[in-house]
Structure formats: C-alpha cells, structure tokens
C-alpha positions as CSV (number, residue, x, y, z in Angstrom):
1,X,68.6,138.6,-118.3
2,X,71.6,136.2,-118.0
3,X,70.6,132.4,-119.1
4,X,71.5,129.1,-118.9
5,X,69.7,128.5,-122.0
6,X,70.0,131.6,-124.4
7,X,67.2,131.1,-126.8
8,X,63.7,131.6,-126.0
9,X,61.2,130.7,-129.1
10,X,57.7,132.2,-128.4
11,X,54.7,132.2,-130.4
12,X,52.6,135.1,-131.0
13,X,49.3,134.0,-130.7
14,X,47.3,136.1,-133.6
15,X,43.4,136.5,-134.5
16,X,42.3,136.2,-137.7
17,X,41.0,139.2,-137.6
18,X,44.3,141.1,-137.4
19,X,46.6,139.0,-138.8
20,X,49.4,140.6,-141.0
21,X,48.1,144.3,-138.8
22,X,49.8,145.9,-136.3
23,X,50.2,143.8,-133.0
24,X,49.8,147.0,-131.0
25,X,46.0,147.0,-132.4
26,X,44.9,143.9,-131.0
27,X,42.4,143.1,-128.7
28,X,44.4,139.9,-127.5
29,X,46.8,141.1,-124.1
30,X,48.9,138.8,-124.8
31,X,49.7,139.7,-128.0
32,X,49.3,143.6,-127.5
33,X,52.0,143.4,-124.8
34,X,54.3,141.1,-125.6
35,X,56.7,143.5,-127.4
36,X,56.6,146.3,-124.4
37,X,57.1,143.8,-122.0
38,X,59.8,142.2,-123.6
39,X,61.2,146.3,-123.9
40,X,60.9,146.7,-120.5
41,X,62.7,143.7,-119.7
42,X,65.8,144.8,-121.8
43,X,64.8,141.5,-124.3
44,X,65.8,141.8,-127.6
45,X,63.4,140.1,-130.0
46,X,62.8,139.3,-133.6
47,X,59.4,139.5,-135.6
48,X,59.1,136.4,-138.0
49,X,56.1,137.8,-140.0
50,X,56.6,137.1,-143.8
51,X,59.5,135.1,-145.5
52,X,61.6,138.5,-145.6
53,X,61.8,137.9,-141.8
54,X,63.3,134.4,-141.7
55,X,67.3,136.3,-141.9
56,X,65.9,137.1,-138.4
57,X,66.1,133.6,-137.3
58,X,69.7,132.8,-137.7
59,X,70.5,136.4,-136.3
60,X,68.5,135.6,-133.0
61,X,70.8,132.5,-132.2
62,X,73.6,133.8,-133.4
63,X,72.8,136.9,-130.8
64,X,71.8,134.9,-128.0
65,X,75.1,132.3,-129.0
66,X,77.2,135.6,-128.8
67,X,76.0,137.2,-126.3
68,X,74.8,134.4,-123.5
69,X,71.4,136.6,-123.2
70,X,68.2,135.2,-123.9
71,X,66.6,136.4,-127.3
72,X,62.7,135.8,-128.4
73,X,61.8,134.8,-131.8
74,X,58.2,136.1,-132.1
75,X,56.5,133.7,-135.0
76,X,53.2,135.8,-135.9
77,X,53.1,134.0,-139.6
78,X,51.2,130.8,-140.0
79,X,53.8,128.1,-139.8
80,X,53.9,124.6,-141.1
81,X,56.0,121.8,-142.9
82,X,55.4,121.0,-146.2
C-alpha cells in the first residue's frame, strides 16, 4: 500500500478487562481484528505494549521512511505525559 504519507499511528482501543491479554481474546472487533486485517492487507505493524516495545517506534518510521509504505504503530499501553 504505496503512500503519500508513510506513517500511520493507530490506537488500539483496549478494555479493562483484557488489558495486557492477548488481543485475539477480546470481545471488542475492532481490536480482535485489527492485526489480521492489517495481515491481509500486507501492513506491517508494531505492538507498543510495555516500555520493552518503545525500540518499535523508531523502527516503524524508520521502515515506513525507508520503504515509502505505510506502517501502524498499534499503542495498546496506557499513554500519557508526565
């Protein structure tokens, strides 16, 4: 998927419920397909989950930079500025 503008950031909506489990388990659609859609399309994307995922951040621009393809940045941790 050729873009204009090669980074897409999306958030993952999560529940309370489930957060920190596996997105495949939720009851939410949009978060239990996101990822296979995202497959299907041929989209590569990044998890930003705990604070060992942030290297995953720079490596999504620097993808989408490289390679003029869109990349998704899926932020399922809570986020916030301190």
């Amino acid at each position: 998927m050729p873009s204009a503008q090669p980074v897409s950031i999306r958030s993952r909506p999560r529940e309370f419920s489930n957060f920190g489990g596996d997105s495949n388990l939720s009851e939410r659609n949009t978060v239990k397909l996101l990822e296979p859609v995202l497959t299907a399309l041929g989209v590569r994307f990044w998890r930003l989950e705990t604070e060992g995922d942030l290297a995953g951040v720079a490596e999504a621009f620097s993808y989408a930079d490289k390679e003029r393809r869109s990349a998704v940045l899926i932020v399922g941790a809570p986020t916030g500025w301190n």
